[in-house]
N, C-alpha and C positions, 0 to 999 in steps of 0.2 A: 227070522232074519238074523243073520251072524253081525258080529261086530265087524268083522271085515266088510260085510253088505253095507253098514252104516256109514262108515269111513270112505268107500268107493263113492258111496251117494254126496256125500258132504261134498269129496272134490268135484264132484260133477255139477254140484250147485254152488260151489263156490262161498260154503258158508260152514264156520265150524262153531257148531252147536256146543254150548257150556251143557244142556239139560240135555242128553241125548234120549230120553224117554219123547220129548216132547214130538222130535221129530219121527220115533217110531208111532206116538197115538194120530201123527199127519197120515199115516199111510195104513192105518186100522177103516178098512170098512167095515160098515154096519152087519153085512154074512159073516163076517170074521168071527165076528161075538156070539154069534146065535149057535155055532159050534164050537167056539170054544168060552163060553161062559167064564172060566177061573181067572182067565188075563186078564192083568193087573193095570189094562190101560181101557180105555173108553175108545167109542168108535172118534171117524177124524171131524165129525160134523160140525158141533162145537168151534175148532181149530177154524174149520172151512165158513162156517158166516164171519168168524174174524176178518177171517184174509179178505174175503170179497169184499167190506167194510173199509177194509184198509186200502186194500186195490182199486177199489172206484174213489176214494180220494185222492191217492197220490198221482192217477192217472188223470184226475180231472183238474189238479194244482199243473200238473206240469203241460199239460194243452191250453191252458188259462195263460201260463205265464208266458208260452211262446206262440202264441195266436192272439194276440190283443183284440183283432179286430171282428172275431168270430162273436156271433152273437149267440143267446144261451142258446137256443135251436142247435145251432150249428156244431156247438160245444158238444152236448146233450150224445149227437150224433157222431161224433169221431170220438166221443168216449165209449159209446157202446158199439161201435165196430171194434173197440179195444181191448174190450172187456167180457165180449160177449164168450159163450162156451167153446164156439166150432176154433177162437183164438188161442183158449187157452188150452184147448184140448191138441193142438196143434204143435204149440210150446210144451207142454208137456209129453207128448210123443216123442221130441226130439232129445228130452233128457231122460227117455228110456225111462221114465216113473211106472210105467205099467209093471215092469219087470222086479220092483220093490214093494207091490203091494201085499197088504195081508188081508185072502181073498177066502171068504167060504167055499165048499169043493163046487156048489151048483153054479156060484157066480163067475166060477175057476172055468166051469165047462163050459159057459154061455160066453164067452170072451172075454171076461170083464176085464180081464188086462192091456185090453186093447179098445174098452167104450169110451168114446172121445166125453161123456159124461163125469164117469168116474173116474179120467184123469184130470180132465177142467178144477172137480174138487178137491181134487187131490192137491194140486199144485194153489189152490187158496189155501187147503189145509198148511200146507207148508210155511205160504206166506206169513198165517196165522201164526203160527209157529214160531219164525223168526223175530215177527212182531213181540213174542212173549218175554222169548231167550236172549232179545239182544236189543233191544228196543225200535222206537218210528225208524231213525236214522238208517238204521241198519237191514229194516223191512223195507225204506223206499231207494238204497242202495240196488236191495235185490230184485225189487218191480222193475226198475229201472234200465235194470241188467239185463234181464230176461225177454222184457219187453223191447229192446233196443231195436233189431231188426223189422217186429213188427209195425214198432213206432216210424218208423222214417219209412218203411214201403204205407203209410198212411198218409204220411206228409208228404212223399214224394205225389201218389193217386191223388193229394187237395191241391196243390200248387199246377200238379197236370191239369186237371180237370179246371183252375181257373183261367188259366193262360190260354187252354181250350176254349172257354167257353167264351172270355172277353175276346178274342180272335172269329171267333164265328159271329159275335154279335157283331162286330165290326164290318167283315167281310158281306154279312147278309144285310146291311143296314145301305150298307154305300154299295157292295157292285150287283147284289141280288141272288148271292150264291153260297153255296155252302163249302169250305175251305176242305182239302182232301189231303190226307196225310198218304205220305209213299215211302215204303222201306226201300233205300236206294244201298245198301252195304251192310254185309253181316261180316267181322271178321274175328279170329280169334277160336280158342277151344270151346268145347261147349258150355265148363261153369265158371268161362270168363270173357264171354262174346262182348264185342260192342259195335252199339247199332246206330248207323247213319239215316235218318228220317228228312225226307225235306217234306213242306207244306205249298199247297197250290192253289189257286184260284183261276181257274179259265186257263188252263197252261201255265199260269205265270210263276214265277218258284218266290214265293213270301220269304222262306225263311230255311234254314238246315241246322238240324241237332244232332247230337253223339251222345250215346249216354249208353250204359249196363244193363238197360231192359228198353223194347221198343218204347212202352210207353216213358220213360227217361228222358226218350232221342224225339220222343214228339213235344214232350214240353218243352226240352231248347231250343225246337224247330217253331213251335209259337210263340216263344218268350223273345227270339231273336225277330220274329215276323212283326212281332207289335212296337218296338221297338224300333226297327226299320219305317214304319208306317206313322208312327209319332216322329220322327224322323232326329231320331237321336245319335 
């Protein structure tokens, strides 16, 4: 990798390395070494239990502090939907890390620039990394960072799913039935639609929500239905 490969990656991660070796032994897989022996760096594995060490802490601080009322079960589980590889190999596709690695030729041919594995570690390794060269602060900066989008399509799926599900207990307790969501309006281009959902029970329209993804425009469609029914 050139120094200009280096520098493209840093902008792309948003982090400018004082140790730039460090970040090059983040992106040293283990084939690397087995053919080229004399490199002066180690593979990124080391780097990568770092990161994961650091990444399930700062991710399990920052669902603590904004879920008070989640119990450790529940914690446990929207950390490890966080954390888990198919996430991070996901985020890391997106920052085109496959395209920086240093790959043995066999691991080169079998895809390995594109195994959602070997970028998941890759992108701990990195964490790892930041964690070294620039201290916590500035590794739960970059968790934080990264993880953004993933983070709130999480919380958005928990708050759905409760306002869901206090709505059905309610509906199926008092009228006997199960509440049915209806996409009533898509408008908008395609990566910026917004969708009108109402909620029903026996014909009757509970509630209507708007929101950037259907399930969005169902949680305001039960969050407004509950809400009507407590009669606020």
């Amino acid at each position: 990798m050139t120094l200009l490969d280096i520098v493209s990656l840093q902008a792309t991660l948003g982090v400018d390395f004082r140790d730039l070796s460090l970040l090059q032994q983040a992106l040293v897989h283990r084939s690397y070494l087995n053919e080229n022996p004399d490199l002066p760096l180690t593979s990124n594995e080391r780097l990568e239990f770092l990161g994961d060490a650091v990444l399930g802490f700062v991710v399990a601080e920052e669902i603590y502090q904004r879920f008070p009322d989640l119990s450790e079960g529940e914690l446990t589980k929207f950390r490890s939907a966080l954390v888990r590889g198919e996430t991070l190999g996901r985020i890391a596709l997106s920052l085109n890390l496959g395209e920086y690695l240093y790959l043995g030729r066999g691991e080169e041919e079998s895809g390995g620039r594109h195994r959602k594995r070997n970028l998941a570690c890759t992108l701990e390794a990195i964490i790892g990394a930041v964690l070294i060269d620039q201290g916590l602060d500035a590794a739960k900066s970059f968790i934080l960072g990264i993880l953004g989008s993933e983070l709130e399509r999480a919380i958005e799926d928990k708050l759905a799913a409760d306002y869901k599900s206090r709505l059905q207990e309610i509906i199926q307790s008092e009228r006997k039935m199960t509440p049915v969501y209806r996409t009533v309006e898509e408008v908008g281009p395609d990566h910026a639609k917004v969708f009108t959902v109402e909620v029903l029970a026996g014909g009757s329209i509970l509630g209507q929500g708007r929101g950037p993804s259907k399930r969005a425009a169902e949680m305001e469609a039960a969050r407004e239905a509950l809400e009507s029914l407590s009669g606020k």
